[in-house]
N, C-alpha and C positions, 0 to 999 in steps of 0.2 A: 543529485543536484541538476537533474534536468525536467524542463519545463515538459511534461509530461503532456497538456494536454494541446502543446504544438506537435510532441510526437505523433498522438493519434492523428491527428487533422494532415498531417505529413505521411506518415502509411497506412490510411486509414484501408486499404484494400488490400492490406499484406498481416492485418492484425488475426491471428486463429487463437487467442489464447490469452488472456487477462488472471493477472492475480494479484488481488486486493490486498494488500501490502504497505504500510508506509516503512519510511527509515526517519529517526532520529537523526540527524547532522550534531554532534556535538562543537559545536566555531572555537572555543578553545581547544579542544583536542585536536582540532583542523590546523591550527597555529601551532600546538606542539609537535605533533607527527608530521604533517605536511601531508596535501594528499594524493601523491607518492606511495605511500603507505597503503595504497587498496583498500582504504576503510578499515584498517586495524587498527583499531586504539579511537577511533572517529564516526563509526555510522552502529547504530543501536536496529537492531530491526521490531519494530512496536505494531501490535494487532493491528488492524483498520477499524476505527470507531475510535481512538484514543488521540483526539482532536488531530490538528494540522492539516490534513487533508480535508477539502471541499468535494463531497465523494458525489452529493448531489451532479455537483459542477463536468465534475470529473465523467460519470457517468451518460450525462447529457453529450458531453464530447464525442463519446463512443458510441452512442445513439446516434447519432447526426453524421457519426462514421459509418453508421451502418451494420455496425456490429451487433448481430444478435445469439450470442452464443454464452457461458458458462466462464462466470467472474467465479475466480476459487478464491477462497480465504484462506491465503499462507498465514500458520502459524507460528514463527518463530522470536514470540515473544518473552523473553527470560523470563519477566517479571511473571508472569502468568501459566506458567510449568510448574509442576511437583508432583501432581496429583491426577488423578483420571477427573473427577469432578470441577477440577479451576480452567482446566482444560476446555470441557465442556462450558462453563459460564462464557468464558472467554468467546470461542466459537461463538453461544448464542448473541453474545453481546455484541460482535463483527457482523450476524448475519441481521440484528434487530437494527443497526443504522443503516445497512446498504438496502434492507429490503422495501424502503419507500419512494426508496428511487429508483427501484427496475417496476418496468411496468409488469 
C-alpha cells in the first residue's frame, strides 16, 4: 500500500534493483485481520500483467529516475503454478506487457 511511484522519485539514486511484482490488497480481509497481521490472511502476490498496475506509468517513473538497469518478473503467483508449461505462459505473458514499455 505504498505509493510506489513517489518512492522512486524520492530514491531515485539509491534504486539498483527492481522487481515487477504486483500484490492484490484484499479490503475485507484488511478489515478482518487488521494489518497488523503482516499481510497474512490480506495481500495475494499476482504476476505483473494481471491489471492494477499502470506498468507503462510506473516504468516512465523509473526512466526519468534514471534507472537503467534489469526489471526481473517475480513470480509468485498461486494461481499460475502447477506445471512447467503455466509457468512459462505466465512469464511470457509478464514479459509481453512490460516489454513496450522499456525502450
Amino acid at each position: 500500500m505504498i505509493d510506489h511511484e513517489r518512492a522512486v522519485r524520492e530514491f531515485a539514486g539509491r534504486i539498483f534493483h527492481v522487481h515487477a511484482q504486483k500484490m492484490h490488497i484484499g479490503r475485507e480481509d484488511v478489515y478482518a485481520h487488521g494489518v497488523f497481521a503482516k499481510g497474512m490472511g490480506w495481500h495475494v502476490p499476482r504476476l505483473s500483467g494481471l491489471r492494477g498496475v499502470d506498468w507503462g506509468k510506473s516504468i516512465a517513473v523509473l526512466t526519468a529516475a534514471r534507472y537503467d538497469c534489469v526489471i526481473s518478473i517475480e513470480h509468485e503467483d498461486r494461481n499460475l503454478e502447477g506445471d512447467e508449461e503455466l509457468v512459462k505462459c505466465a512469464l511470457y505473458l509478464a514479459r509481453d506487457v512490460l516489454k513496450p514499455n522499456i525502450q
